[in-house]
N, C-alpha and C positions, 0 to 999 in steps of 0.2 A: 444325539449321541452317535457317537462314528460305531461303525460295525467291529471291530475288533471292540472295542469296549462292551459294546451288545453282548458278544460272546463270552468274554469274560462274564458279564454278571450274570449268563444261563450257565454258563461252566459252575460260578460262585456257587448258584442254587443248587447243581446236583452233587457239589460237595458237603454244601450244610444239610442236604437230605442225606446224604453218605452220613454223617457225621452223629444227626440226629435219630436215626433208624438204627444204622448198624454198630459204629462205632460206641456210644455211648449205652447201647442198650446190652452191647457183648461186656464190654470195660469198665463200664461208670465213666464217672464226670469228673472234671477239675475242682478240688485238687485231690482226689481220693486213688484217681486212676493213676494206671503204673507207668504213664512218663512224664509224669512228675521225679521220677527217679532216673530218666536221660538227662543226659546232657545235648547242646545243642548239636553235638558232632553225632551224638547216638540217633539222633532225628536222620541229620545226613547221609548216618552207613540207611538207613532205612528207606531212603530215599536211590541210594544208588542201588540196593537189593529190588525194587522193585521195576528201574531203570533195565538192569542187569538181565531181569528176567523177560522183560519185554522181546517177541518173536524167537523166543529159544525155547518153547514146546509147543505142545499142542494144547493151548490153553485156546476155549471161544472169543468170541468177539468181547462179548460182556465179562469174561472173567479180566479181558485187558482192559475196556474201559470201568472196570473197578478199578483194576492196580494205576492209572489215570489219576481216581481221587485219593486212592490213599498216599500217591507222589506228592499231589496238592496241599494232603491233609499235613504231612511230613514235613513238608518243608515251612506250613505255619508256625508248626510246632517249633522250627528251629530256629523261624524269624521270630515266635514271640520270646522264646530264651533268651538269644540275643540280645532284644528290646528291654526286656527287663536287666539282665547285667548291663545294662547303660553302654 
């Protein structure tokens, strides 16, 4: 496995523990939870909201690598929309 691929799948992992711990546990699960009511552009603005926000306060280390997986988690979201409307 080359190194950039390495890191993606330890990246992958602290998204699905993102995903599994916080997100699902604050939201619920597919299909119940509320972006199921985005569209795939609404995934996007949330993806550039977290972009946006990146080195513009005084936020820690850990609260920007949070905003990191919920970039990750976001933009699945808009690939799997996508994927599903063909």
């Amino acid at each position: 496995m080359s190194i950039r691929g390495d890191n993606w799948v330890k990246f992958g992992a602290k998204v699905y523990e993102h995903v599994e711990n916080y997100t699902v546990a604050q939201f619920g699960d597919y299909p119940d939870d509320n972006i199921e009511t985005m569209t795939a552009e609404d995934c996007i603005k949330q993806v550039r909201k977290y972009v946006e926000r990146f080195g513009r306060n005084q936020r820690g280390r850990e609260d920007q690598l949070r905003d990191m997986l919920k970039i990750a988690h976001y933009a699945s979201f808009a690939w799997e929309k996508m994927r599903r409307e063909g």
